[in-house]
C-alpha angles and dihedrals in degrees: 000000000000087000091056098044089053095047076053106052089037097057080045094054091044087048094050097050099043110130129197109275109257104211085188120063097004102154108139113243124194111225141132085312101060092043089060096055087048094060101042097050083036085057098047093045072056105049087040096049105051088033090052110114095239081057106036083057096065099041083047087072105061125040093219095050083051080056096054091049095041084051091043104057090041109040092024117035096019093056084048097054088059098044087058089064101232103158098073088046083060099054093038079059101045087046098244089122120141136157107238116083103253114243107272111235116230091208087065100065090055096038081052083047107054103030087056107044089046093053091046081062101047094050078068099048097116089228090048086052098044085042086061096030100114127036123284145090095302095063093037096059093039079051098056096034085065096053093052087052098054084049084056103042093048088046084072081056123037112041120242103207121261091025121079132214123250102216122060124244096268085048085059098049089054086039094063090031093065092043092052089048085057102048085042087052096047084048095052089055092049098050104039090046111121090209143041115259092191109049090249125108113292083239097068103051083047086057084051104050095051090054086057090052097055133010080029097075103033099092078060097047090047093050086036088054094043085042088047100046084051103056080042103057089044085085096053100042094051083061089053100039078043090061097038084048115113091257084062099062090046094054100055093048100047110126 
């Protein structure tokens, strides 16, 4: 089912981005363009890979393995999806295109929020986890729901051109911040547990836990920092567009 999904998304995205054929001056460049692509069929290879069923049995045995996987497909591929832009290929497709950036809604970024943190809880629900425990319909759609939640939730925060962000850059610092006290919370809980919630060794929750601590939360710090060094460098660069203003150049030459 994963396989198919991602054949699916990838033909749309192809679709979407298709441009009239230039018979002068033809020669393929690889710019932004091509990055993005890259990411986006890199992201699903991904999703299809570690959601396929030969796969999905062997991660089905042990709950930390279920952890990599869960953290792979949110912090890794979804980031990924949204890097490679493909909003704006959808509405190309459906014929909504325009040129000006539509106007962002601040209602998106908490809706993202909420749905997908709470989402990234309940995975962890003993009873959730026992419910999608074994193959079937059931695992495969909480699996790609998931996944549909992290691209929304990163959307709030990596801009798809045209189309702007609605949070500013130090929004979007609190924005993953929170995230990443959750996940560290969840991973706390986890580790410092003296018994297993889900029937499995201690051990193995503890393994777990540890992969929610760390390598759980980079894909946020590394957003947090760009998002950060961003914000940051806004002050130095109004002093600089200041001095380059047309007040600027009449003020040099007065006389």
């Amino acid at each position: 089912m994963a396989f198919v999904v991602c054949a699916l998304l990838a033909g749309l995205y192809w679709f979407g981005g298709r441009r009239p054929v230039r018979l002068i001056d033809a020669r393929p460049r690889w710019g932004a363009r091509q990055w993005r692509a890259t990411a986006f069929l890199g992201s699903l290879a991904i999703i299809a890979v570690s959601l396929s069923e030969p796969v999905d049995a062997v991660i089905r045995q042990t709950f930390w393995m279920r952890t990599v996987q869960l953290i792979v497909v949110v912090m890794v591929a979804a980031p990924l999806l949204v890097l490679g832009a493909p909003t704006p290929r959808v509405h190309r497709l459906l014929g909504s295109s325009s040129r000006r950036a539509p106007r962002p809604s601040r209602l998106g970024p908490v809706v993202a929020f909420i749905l997908f943190n709470t989402a990234l809880l309940l995975a962890y629900v003993p009873s959730v986890y026992a419910a999608t425990a074994s193959a079937g319909w059931t695992r495969q759609l909480a699996q790609l729901a998931m996944a549909a939640l992290a691209f929304f939730f990163w959307s709030e925060v990596i801009t798809q051109p045209p189309r702007r962000c609605a949070l500013s850059h130090v929004e979007r610092v609190f924005y993953l911040f929170l995230s990443s006290a959750q996940v560290r919370i969840l991973g706390l809980i986890l580790g410092f547990a003296s018994t297993s919630f889900y029937g499995m060794p201690l051990f193995d929750q503890q393994l777990a836990a540890g992969i929610l601590l760390v390598p759980g939360v980079l894909t946020d710090l590394i957003v947090l920092t760009v998002c950060l060094y961003l914000w940051l460098g806004q002050d130095d660069r109004r002093p600089a567009q200041a001095l380059t203003g047309p007040s600027s150049f009449l003020s040099r030459n007065r006389v």
